[in-house]
C-alpha positions as CSV (number, residue, x, y, z in Angstrom):
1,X,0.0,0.0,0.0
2,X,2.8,2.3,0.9
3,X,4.1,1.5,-2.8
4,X,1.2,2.7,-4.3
5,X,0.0,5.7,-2.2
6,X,4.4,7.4,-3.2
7,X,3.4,6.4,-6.6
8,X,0.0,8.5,-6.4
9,X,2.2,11.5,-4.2
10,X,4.4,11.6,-7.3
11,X,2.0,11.5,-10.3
12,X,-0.7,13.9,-9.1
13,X,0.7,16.0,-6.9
14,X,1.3,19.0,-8.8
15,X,-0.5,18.2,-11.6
16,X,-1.7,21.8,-13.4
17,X,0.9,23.8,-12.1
18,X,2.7,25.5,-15.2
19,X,1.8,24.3,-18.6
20,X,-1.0,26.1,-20.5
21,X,0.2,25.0,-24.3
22,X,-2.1,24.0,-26.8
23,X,-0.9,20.4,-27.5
24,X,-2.8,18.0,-30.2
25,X,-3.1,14.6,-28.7
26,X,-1.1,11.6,-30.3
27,X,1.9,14.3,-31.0
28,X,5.4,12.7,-30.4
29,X,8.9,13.0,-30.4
30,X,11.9,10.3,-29.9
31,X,14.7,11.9,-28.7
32,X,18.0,9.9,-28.8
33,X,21.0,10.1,-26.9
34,X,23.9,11.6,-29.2
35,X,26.9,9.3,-27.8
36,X,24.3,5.4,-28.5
37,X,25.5,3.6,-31.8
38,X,23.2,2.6,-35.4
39,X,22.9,-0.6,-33.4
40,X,22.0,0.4,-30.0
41,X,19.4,3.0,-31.4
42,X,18.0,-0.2,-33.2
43,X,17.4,-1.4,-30.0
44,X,15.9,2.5,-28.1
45,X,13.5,1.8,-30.9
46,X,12.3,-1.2,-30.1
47,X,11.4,-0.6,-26.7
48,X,9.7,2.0,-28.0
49,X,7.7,0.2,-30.1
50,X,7.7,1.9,-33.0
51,X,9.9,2.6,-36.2
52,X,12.9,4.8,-36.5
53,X,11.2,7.7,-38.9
54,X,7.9,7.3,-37.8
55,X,7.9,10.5,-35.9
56,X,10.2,13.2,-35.7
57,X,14.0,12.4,-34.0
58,X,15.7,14.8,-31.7
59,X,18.7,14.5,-29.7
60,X,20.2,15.2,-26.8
61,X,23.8,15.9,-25.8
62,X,25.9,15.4,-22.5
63,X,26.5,19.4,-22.7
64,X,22.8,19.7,-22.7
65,X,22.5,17.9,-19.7
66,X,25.0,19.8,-18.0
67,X,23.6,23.0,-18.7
68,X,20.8,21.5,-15.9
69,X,22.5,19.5,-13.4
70,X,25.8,21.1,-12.9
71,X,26.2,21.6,-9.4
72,X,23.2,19.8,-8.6
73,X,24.5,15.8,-9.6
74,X,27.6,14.1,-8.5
75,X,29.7,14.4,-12.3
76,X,29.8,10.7,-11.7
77,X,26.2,10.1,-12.3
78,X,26.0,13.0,-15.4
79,X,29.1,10.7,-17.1
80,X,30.5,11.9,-20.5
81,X,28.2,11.0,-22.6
82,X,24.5,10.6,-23.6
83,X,23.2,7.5,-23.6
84,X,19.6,7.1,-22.1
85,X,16.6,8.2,-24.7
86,X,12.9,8.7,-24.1
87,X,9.3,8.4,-26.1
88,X,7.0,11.3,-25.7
89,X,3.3,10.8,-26.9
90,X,1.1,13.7,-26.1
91,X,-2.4,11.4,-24.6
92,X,-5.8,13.9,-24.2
93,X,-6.5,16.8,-20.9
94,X,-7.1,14.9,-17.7
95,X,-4.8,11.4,-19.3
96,X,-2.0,12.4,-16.7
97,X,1.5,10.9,-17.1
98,X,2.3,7.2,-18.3
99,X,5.5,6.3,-18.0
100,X,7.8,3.5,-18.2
101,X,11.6,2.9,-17.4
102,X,13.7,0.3,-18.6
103,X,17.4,0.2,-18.0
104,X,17.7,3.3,-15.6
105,X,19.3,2.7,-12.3
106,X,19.5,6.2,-10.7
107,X,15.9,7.8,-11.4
108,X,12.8,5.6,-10.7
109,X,9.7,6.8,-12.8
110,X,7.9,8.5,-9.9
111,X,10.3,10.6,-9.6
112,X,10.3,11.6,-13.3
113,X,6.5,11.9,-12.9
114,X,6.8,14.2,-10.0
115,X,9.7,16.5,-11.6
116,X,8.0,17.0,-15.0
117,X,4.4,17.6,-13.8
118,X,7.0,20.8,-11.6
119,X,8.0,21.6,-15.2
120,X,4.7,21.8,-16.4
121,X,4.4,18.4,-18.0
122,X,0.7,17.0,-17.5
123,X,-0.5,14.6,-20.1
124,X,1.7,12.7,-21.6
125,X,2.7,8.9,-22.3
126,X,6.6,8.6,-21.5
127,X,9.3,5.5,-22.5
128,X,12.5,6.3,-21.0
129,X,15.4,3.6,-21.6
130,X,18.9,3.0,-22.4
131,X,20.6,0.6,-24.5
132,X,23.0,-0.4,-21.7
133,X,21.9,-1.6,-18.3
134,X,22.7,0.6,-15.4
135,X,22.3,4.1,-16.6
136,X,21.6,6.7,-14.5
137,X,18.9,8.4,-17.0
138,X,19.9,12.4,-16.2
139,X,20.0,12.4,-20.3
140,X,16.3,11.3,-20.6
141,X,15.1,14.3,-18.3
142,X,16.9,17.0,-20.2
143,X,15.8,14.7,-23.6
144,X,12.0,15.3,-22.3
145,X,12.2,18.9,-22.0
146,X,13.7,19.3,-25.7
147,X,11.1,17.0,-27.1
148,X,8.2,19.0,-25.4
149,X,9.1,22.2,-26.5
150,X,9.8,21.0,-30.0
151,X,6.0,19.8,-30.1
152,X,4.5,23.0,-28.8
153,X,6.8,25.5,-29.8
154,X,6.5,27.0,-26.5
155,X,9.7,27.6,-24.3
156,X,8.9,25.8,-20.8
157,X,9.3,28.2,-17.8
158,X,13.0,27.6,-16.8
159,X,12.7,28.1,-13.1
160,X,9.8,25.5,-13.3
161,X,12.3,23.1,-15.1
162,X,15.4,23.7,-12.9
163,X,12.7,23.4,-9.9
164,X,11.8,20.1,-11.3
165,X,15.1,19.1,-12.2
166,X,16.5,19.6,-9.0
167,X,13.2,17.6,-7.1
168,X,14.2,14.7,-8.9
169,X,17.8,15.0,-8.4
170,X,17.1,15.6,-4.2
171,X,14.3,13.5,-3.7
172,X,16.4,10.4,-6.3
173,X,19.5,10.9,-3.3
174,X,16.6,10.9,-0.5
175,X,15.8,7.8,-1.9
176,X,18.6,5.7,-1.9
177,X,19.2,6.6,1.9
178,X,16.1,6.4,3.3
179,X,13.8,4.5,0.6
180,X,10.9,5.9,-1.8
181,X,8.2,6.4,0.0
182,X,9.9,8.8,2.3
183,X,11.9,10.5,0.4
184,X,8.1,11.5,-1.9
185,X,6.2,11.9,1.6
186,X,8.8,14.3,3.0
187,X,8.7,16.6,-0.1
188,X,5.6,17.0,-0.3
189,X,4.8,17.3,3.0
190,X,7.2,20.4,2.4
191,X,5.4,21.3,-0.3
192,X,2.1,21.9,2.1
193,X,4.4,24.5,4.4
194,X,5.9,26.4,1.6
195,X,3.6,29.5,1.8
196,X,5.6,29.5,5.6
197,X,8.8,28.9,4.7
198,X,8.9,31.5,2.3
199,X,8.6,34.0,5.2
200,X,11.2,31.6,7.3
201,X,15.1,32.1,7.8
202,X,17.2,28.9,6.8
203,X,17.5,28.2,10.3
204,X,14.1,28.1,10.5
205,X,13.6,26.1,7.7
206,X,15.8,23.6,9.0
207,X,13.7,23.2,11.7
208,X,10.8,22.7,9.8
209,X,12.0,20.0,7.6
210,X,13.3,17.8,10.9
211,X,9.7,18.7,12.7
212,X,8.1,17.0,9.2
213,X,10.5,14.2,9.3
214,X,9.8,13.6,12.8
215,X,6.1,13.8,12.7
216,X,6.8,11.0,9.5
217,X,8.9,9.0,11.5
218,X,11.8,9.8,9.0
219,X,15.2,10.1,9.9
220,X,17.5,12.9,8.1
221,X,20.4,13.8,8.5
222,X,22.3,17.1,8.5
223,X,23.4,17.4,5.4
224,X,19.8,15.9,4.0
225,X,17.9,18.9,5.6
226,X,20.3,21.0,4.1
227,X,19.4,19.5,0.6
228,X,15.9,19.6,1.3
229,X,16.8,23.5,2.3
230,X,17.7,24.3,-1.2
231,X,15.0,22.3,-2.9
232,X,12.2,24.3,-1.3
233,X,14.0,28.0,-1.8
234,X,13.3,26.7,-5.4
235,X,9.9,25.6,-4.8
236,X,9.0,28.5,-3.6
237,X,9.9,30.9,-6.3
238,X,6.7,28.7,-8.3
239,X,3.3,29.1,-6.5
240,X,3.6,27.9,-3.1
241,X,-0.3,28.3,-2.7
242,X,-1.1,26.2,-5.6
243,X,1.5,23.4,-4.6
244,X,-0.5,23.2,-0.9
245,X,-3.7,22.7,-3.1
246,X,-2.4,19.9,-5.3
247,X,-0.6,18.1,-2.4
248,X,-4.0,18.4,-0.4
249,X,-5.8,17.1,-3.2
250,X,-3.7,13.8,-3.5
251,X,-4.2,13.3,-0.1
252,X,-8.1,13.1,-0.7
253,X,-7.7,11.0,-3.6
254,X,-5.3,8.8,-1.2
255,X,-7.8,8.6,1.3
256,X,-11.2,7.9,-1.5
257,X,-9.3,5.1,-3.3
258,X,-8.0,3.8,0.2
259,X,-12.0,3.9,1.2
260,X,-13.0,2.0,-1.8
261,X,-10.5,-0.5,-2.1
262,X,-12.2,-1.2,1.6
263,X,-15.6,-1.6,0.2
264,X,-14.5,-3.7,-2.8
265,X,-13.0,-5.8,-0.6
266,X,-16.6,-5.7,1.8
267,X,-18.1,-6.5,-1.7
268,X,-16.1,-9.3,-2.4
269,X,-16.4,-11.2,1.0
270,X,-20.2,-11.0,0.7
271,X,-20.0,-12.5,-2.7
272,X,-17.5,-15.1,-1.8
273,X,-20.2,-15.6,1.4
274,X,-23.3,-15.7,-1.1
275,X,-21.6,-18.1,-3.5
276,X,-20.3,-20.8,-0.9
277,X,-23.9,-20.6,0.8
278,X,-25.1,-21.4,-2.8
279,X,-22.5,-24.0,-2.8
280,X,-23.7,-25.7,0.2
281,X,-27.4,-25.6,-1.0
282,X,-26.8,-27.4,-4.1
283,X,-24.7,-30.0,-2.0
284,X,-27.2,-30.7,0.2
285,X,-29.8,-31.4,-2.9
286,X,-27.4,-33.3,-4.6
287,X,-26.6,-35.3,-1.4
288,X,-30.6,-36.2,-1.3
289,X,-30.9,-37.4,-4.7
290,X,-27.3,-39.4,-4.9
């Protein structure tokens, strides 16, 4: 349950918050890494499932990475080159985000769910993989950005993408210290506080994001409220009133599916009841005539 409810957090929460573009549903783009071989972007293709030329190619370069994630990713993770590529389908208003991850070690697909819908990315069907295994997939975020401006010929606002970019990279490190669920659930419980901490010192901040933690039975460390620091001084430069909303929206939606996955499960009891006391009626009959 706990899997599914950071899943949730990470697709819905902040759904709305920036993009306004007029986008025509079924739109794509494949955007390739620049540094994958003829025979490697054989094989991007195929996972794509669909055919090279089919829609229109773009790629994306280990400098264009940088130009996001410098000073906000280890340069081991960035690497030297490009490989990881991604799928972008535009689906219809209300579809949300579908995406899928193949191959990527270092950014789960929650996370990219909850950093694009910061950027402004809503509906849209998303294949992110690599033709090598282990690949941290920092070149399919920056590939996702090029391929959605390239279909709407809109620029996307660039503190909402370096606000999203740097969500992913904080809450991806949160992650692999103190697991997924609370890495999502201490975000955007920050999230909810933000029209506060906007008004707060960093000292006060700091205090904040070790009261949430606490109140979430999540242990953080020093330098992880620090991190967490940063990230919301650039959530806050968005619309800290909207983010609350969105946040206290999920929850509701959290707490509806959570109340009918209760009475499907009511549901299926009495059935299972109603069929075995069918069961036994028949048995009996069947007894009296055999």
């Amino acid at each position: 349950m706990k899997k599914i409810i950071s899943i949730l957090l990470a697709v819905f929460t902040l759904f709305g918050m920036t993009s306004a573009f007029a986008l025509e549903k079924g739109d794509a783009r494949a955007v390739v890494g620049a540094d994958i071989s003829s025979e490697q972007k054989t094989a991007v293709y195929k996972t794509f499932g669909i055919e090279a030329g089919s829609v229109t190619e773009l790629t994306v370069t280990n400098g264009e990475e940088r130009e996001y994630l410098d000073g906000l990713v280890d340069d081991t993770i960035i690497g030297t080159k490009s490989i990881s590529s991604v799928y972008i389908e535009v689906l219809g208003d209300g579809d949300g985000l579908d995406i899928s991850v193949t191959n990527i070690s270092w950014c789960t697909k929650e996370m990219y769910a909850n950093a694009l819908v910061t950027a402004g990315i809503e509906n849209a069907k998303l294949i992110v993989t690599s033709p090598v295994a282990g690949i941290s997939g920092t070149a399919a975020l920056t590939g996702v950005y090029k391929a959605y401006e390239d279909i709407t010929g809109e620029k996307l606002d660039e503190i909402a993408k370096l606000a999203g970019t740097q969500e992913l990279v904080v809450t991806a490190d949160l992650a692999d210290q103190i697991g997924n669920y609370d890495a999502v659930t201490i975000v955007n419980e920050l999230k909810k506080v933000l029209t506060q901490t906007v008004n707060m010192t960093d000292d006060e901040v700091r205090a904040e994001v070790k009261k949430i933690a606490e109140e979430n039975n999540i242990s953080v460390s020093d330098g992880q409220v620090d991190q967490l620091l940063s990230l919301c001084r650039s959530l806050e430069k968005l619309d800290p009133e909207q983010l609350k909303a969105k946040v206290e929206q999920m929850q509701e939606t959290v707490k509806k599916l959570a109340a009918a996955q209760s009475k499907m499960k009511e549901i299926s009891e009495s059935m299972k009841s109603f069929f075995e006391s069918i069961g036994k009626f028949f048995d009996k009959i069947f007894s009296k005539i055999g």
